[in-house]
C-alpha positions as CSV (number, residue, x, y, z in Angstrom):
1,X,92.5,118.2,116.8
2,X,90.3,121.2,116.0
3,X,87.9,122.8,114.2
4,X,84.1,121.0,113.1
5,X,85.2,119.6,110.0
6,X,88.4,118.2,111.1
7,X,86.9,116.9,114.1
8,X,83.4,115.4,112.6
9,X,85.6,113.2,109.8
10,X,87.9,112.0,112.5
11,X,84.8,110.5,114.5
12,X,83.4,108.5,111.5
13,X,86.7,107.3,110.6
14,X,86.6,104.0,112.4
15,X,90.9,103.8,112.5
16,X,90.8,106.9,114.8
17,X,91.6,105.9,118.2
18,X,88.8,108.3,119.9
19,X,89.7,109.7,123.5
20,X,87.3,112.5,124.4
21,X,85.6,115.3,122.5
22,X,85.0,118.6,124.0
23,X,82.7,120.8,122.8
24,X,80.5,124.1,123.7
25,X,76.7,123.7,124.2
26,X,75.7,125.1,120.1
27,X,77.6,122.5,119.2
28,X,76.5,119.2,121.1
29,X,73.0,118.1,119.3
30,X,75.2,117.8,116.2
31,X,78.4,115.9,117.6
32,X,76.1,113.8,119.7
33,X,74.1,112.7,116.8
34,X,77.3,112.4,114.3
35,X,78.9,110.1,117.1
36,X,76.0,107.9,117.1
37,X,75.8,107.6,113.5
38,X,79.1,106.2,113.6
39,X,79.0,103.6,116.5
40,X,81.0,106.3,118.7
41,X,80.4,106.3,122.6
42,X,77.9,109.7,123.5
43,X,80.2,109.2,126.4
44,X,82.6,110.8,125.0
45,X,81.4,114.2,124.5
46,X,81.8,117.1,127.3
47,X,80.4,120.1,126.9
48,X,82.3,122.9,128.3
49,X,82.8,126.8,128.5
50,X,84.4,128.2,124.8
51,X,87.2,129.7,126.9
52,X,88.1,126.0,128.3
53,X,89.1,125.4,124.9
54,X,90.6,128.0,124.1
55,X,93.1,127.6,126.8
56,X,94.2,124.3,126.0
57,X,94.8,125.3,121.9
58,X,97.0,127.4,120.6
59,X,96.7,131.2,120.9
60,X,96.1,131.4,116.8
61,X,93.4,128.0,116.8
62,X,90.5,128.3,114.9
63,X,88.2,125.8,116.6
64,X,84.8,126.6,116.2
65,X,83.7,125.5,119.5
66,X,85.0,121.7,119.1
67,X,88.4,120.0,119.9
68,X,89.1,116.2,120.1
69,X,92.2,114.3,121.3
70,X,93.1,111.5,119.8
71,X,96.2,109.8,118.7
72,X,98.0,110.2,115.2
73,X,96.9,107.8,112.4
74,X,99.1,105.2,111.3
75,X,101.6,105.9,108.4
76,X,102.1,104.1,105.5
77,X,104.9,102.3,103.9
78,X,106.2,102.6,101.1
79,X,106.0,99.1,100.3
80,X,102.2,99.7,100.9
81,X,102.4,102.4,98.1
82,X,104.1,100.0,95.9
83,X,101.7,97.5,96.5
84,X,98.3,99.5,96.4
85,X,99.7,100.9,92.8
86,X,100.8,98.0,91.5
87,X,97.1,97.1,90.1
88,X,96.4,100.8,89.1
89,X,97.4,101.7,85.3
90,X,97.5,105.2,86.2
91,X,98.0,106.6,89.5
92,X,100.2,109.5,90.9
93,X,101.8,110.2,94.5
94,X,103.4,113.0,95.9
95,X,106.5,113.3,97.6
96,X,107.7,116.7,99.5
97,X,111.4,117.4,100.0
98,X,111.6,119.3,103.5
99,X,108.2,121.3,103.5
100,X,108.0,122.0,107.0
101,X,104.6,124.1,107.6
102,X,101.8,122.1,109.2
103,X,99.5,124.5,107.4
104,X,100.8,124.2,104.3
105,X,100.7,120.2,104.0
106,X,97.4,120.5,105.7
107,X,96.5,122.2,102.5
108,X,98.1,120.1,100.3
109,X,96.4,116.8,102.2
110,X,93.3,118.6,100.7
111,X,94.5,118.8,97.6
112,X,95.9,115.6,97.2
113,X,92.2,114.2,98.1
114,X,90.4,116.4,95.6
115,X,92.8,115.3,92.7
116,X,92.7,111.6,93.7
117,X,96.7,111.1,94.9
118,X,97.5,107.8,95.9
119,X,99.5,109.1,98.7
120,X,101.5,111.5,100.5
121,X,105.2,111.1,101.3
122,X,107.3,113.2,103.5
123,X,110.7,112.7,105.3
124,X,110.5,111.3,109.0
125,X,112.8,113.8,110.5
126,X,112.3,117.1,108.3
127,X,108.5,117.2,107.9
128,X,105.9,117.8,111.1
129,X,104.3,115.6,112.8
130,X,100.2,115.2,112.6
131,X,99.3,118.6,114.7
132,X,95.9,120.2,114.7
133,X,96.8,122.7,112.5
134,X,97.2,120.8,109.8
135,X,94.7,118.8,110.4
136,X,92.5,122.1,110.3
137,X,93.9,123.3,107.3
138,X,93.2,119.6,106.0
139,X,89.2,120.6,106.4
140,X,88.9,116.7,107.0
141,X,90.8,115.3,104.3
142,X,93.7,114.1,106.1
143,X,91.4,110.9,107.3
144,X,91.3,110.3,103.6
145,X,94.9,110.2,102.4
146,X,97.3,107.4,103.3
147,X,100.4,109.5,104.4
148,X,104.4,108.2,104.2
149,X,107.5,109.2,106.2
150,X,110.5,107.4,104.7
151,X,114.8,107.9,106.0
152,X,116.4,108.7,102.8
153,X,113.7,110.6,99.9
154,X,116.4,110.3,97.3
155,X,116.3,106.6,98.3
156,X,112.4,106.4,98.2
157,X,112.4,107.9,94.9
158,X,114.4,105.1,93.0
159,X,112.7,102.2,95.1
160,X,108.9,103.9,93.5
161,X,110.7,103.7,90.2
162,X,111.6,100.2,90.1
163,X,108.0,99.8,91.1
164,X,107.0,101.5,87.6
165,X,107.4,105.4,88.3
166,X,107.9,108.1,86.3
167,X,109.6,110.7,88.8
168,X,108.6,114.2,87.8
169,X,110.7,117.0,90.1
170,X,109.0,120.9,90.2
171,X,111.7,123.2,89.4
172,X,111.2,126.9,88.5
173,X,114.2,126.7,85.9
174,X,113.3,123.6,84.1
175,X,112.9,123.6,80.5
176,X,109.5,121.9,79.8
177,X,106.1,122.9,81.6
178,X,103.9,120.0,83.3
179,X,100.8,120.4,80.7
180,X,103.8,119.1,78.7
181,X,104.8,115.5,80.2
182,X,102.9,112.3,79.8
183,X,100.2,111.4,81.5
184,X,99.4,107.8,81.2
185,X,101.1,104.9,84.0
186,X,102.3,106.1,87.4
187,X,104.0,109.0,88.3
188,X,105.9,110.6,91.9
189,X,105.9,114.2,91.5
190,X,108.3,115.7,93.9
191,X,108.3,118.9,95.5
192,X,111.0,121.0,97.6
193,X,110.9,123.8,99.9
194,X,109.8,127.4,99.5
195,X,112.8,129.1,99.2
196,X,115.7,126.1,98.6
197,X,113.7,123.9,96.3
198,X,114.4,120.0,96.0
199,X,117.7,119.0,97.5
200,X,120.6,118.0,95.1
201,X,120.3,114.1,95.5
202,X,116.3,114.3,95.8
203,X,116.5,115.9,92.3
204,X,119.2,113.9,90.6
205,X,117.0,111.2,91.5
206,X,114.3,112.6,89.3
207,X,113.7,111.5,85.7
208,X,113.0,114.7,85.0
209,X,112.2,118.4,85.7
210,X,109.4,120.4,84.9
211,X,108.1,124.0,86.0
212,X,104.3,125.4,86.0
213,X,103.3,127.7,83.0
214,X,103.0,130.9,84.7
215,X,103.9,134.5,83.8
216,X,107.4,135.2,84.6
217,X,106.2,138.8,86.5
218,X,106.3,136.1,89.4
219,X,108.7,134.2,90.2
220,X,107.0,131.4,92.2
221,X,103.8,130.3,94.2
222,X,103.0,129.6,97.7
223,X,104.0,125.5,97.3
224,X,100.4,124.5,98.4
225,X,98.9,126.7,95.7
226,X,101.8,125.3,93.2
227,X,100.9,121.3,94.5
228,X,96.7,121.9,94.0
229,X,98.3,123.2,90.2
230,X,100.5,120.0,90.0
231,X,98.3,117.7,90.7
232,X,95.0,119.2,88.9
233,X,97.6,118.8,86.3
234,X,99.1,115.1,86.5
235,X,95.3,114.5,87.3
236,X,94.0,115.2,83.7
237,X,94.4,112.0,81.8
């Protein structure tokens, strides 16, 4: 992981399994006081040459001077969804049909948090894993926001329904507009991929289809910038 806010929320969030931090000398007062504010070993932190970490990220990394390895998080289930929302009147997830840019989910890990999203859920084998990147684009957030990886979506979708869903799929052509739908109780909105959109048994699984309410001089939005719109929406009760 890279990047200061990324790395700072991954230190106080005592289910990170914390290996070693690496840092240059600007940035060590703050990461040695932040690790001991949250019970983390000073031990950890070496201070090193900018270009150190530069070769050991990715050409493109923005890291502001401070990397950290650790290991990925642990996933939920979706039996953990079901059970978290099961005391909640209203809650909402969101599910994402073969999105496959770490940046992009990173962003939409921060928008889930800002909106208040019970969780994330992604396919296991079509979706990336936890990278740095996303975790950067995630500005933090991604400590924040229990995240799902399921076999089948079409198959996750109907096992959150009998659990008291409403399953809302985004597609361009639908009918009605999201400031449209309902609310109230819990709802799965479900996104697909720039480009293909939901898959055909991911959306047949849906109760319904909606679109956003924008001009038709464009014909769609970047699908991090159309999930902040989604949720800010399904967020409004």
């Amino acid at each position: 992981m890279y990047g200061r806010h990324a790395v700072l929320a991954a230190l106080a969030n005592p289910a990170r399994k914390k290996s070693k931090i690496l840092c240059t000398g600007e940035n060590a007062d703050e990461l040695r006081k932040h690790c001991l504010e949250h019970n983390v070993s000073p031990d950890l932190l070496n201070i090193v040459d900018r270009k150190e970490i530069d070769r050991i990220l990715p050409r493109e990394a923005v890291h502001q001077g401070v990397a950290f390895y650790t290991a990925p998080l642990e996933g939920a289930t979706l039996e953990d969804i079901c059970i978290m929302a099961d005391s909640r009147l209203n809650c909402h997830v969101l599910i994402l049909d073969q999105v496959t840019d770490p940046q992009n989910i990173g962003a939409i890990i921060r928008s889930c948090v800002a909106f208040d999203t019970l969780a994330l859920i992604m396919q296991d084998k079509n979706a990336p894993e936890e990278t740095g990147a996303m975790a950067k684009a995630a500005a933090g957030t991604i400590e924040h926001l229990p995240l799902c990886r399921v076999t089948n979506l079409s198959r996750a979708v109907r096992q959150l329904k009998e659990a008291g869903f409403w399953s809302v799929g985004m597609d361009g052509y639908a009918q009605t507009t999201i400031d449209k739908i309902d609310k109230n109780g819990k709802i799965a909105i479900i996104m697909g991929s720039e480009g293909k959109g939901m898959r055909r048994l991911v959306e047949e699984a849906c109760d319904s289809t909606v679109r956003l309410p924008i001009s038709e001089r464009v014909e769609s939005l970047n699908v991090s910038t159309a999930a902040a719109i989604a949720l800010y929406e399904v967020n409004k009760k």
